[in-house]
Backbone as CSV, one residue per row, in Angstrom:
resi,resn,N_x,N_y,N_z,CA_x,CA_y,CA_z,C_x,C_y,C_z
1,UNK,-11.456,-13.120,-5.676,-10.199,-12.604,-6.170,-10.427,-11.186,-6.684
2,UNK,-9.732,-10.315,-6.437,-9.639,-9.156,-7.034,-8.524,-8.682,-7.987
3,UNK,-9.243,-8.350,-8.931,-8.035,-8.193,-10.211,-7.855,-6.631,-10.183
4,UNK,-7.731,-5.960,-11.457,-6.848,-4.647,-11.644,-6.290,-4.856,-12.645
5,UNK,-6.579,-3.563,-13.430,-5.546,-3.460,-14.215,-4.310,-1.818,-14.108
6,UNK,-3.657,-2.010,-14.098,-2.921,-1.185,-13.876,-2.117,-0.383,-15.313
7,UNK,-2.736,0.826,-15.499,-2.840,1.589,-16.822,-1.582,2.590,-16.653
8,UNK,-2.280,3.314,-15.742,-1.015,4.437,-15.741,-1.735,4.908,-13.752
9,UNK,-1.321,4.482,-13.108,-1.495,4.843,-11.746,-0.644,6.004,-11.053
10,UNK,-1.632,6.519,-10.714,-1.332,7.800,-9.783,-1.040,8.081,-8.591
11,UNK,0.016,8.332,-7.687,0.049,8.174,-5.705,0.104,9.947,-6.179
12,UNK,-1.208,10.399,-5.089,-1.133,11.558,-4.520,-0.687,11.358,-2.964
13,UNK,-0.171,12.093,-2.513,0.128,12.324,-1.147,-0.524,13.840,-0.758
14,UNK,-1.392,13.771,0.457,-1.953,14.987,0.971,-1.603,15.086,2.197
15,UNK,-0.433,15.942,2.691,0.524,15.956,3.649,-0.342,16.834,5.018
16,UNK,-1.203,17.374,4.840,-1.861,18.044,5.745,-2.940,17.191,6.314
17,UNK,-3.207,16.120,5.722,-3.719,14.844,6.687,-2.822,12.975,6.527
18,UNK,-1.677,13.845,6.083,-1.020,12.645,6.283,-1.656,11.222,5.295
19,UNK,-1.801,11.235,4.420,-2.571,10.288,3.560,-1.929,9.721,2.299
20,UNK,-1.796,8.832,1.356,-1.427,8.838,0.375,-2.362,7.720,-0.446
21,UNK,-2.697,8.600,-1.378,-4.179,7.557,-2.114,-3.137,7.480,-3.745
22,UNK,-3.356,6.274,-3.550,-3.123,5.482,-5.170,-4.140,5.280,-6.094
23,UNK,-4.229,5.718,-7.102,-5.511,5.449,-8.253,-5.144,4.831,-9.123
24,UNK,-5.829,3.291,-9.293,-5.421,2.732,-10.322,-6.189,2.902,-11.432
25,UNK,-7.146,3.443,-11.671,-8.491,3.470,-12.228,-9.191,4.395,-12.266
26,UNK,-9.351,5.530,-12.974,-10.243,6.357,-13.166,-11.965,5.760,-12.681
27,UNK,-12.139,4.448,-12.546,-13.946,4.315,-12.346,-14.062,4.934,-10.977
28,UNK,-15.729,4.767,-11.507,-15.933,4.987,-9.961,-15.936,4.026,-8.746
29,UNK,-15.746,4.955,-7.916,-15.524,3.782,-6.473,-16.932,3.641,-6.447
30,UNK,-17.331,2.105,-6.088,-18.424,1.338,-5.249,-18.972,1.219,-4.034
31,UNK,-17.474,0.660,-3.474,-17.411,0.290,-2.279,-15.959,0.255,-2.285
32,UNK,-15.418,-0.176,-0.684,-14.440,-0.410,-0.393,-13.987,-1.670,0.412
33,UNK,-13.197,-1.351,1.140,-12.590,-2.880,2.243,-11.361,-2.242,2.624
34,UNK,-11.322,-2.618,4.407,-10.153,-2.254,4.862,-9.555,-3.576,5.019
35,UNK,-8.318,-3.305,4.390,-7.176,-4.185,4.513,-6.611,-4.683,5.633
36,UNK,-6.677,-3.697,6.669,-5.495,-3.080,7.668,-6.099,-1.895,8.137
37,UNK,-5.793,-1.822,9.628,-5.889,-0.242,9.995,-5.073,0.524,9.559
38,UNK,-6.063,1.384,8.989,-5.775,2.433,7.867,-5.378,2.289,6.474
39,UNK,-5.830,0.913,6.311,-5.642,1.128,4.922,-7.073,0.095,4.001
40,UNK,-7.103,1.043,3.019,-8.147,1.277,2.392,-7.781,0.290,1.134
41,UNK,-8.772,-0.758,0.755,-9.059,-0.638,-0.727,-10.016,-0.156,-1.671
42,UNK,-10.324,0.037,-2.479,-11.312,1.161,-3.101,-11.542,-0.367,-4.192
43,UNK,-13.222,-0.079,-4.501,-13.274,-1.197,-5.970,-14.689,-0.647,-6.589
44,UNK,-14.260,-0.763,-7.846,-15.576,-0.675,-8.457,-16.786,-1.374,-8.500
45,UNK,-18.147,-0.893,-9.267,-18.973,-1.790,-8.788,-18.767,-3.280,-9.564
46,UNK,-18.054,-3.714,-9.792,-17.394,-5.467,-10.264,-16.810,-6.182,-9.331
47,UNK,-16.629,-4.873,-8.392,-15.452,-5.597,-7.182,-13.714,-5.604,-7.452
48,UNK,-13.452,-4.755,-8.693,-12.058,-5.073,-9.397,-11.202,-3.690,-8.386
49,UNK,-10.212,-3.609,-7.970,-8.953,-2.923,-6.808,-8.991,-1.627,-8.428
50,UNK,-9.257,-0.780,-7.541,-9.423,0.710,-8.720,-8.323,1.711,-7.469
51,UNK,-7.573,1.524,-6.275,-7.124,2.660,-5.888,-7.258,1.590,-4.000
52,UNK,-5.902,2.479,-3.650,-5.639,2.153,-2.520,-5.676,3.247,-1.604
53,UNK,-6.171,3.617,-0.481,-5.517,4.547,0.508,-4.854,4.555,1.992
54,UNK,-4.151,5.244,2.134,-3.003,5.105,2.865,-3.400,5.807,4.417
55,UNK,-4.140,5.738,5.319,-4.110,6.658,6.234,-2.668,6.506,7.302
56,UNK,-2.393,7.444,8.094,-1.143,7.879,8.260,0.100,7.453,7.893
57,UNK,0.544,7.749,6.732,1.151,7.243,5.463,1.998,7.379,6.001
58,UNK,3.160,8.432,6.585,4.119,8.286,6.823,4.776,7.742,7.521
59,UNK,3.569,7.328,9.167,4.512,6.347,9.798,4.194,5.185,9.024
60,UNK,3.340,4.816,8.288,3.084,3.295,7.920,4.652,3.019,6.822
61,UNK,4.588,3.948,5.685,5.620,3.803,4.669,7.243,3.585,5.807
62,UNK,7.364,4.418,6.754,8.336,4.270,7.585,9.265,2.955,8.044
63,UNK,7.691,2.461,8.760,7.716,1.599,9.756,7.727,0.232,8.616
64,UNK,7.336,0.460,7.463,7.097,-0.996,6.466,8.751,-0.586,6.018
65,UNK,9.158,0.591,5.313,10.665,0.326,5.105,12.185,-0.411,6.444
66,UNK,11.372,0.191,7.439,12.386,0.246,8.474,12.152,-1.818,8.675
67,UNK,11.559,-2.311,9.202,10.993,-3.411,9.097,11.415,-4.230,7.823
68,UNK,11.683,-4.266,6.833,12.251,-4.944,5.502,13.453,-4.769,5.192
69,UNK,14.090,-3.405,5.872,15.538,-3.242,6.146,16.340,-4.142,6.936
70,UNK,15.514,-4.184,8.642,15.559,-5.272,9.408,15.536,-6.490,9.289
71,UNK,14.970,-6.988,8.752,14.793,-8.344,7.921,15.942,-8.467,7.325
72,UNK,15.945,-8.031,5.927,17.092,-7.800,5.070,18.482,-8.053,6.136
73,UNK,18.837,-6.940,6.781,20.048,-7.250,7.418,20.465,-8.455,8.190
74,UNK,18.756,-8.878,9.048,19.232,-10.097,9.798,19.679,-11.443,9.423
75,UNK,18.883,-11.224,7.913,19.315,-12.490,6.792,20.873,-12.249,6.895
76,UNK,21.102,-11.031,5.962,22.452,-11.471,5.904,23.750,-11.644,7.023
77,UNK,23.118,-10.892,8.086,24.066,-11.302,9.676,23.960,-12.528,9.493
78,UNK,22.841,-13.795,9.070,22.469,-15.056,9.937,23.302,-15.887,8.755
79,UNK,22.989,-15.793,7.576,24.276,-16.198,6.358,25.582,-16.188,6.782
80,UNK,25.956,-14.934,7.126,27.561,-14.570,7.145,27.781,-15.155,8.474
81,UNK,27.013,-15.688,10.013,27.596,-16.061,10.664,27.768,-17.769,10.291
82,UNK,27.003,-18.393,9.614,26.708,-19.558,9.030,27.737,-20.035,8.490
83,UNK,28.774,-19.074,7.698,29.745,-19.497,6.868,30.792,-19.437,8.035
């Protein structure tokens, strides 16, 4: 299990490589683990989630909003034809 504590977290976005790194944690990084292509978890040496990163952030943030929108709507098409 990986815990975290979440203090005061930071999202930088670095638009000239398309990235967006979250810091939950000032420690230092250890090691990591990919989640997902392109995406990063960062952990200290305890193993505890200190910072996430985002590689090509914008289509990912995109494609995860556009996708939960979709969802979202089909629920409520599939409700409203129900009634």
């Amino acid at each position: 299990m990986i815990q975290y504590s979440m203090n005061k977290p930071k999202m930088t976005y670095f638009e000239e490589n398309d990235v967006l790194h979250l810091v939950i944690s000032e420690e230092d990084e250890a090691g990591s683990v990919e989640l997902s292509p392109n995406i990063t978890a960062e952990l200290n040496d305890k193993g505890d989630l200190i910072g996430i990163e985002i590689l090509n952030a914008s289509t990912y943030i995109r494609d995860s909003i556009l996708e939960t929108a979709q969802a979202k709507v089909l629920s409520i098409a599939s409700s409203q034809n129900a009634q």
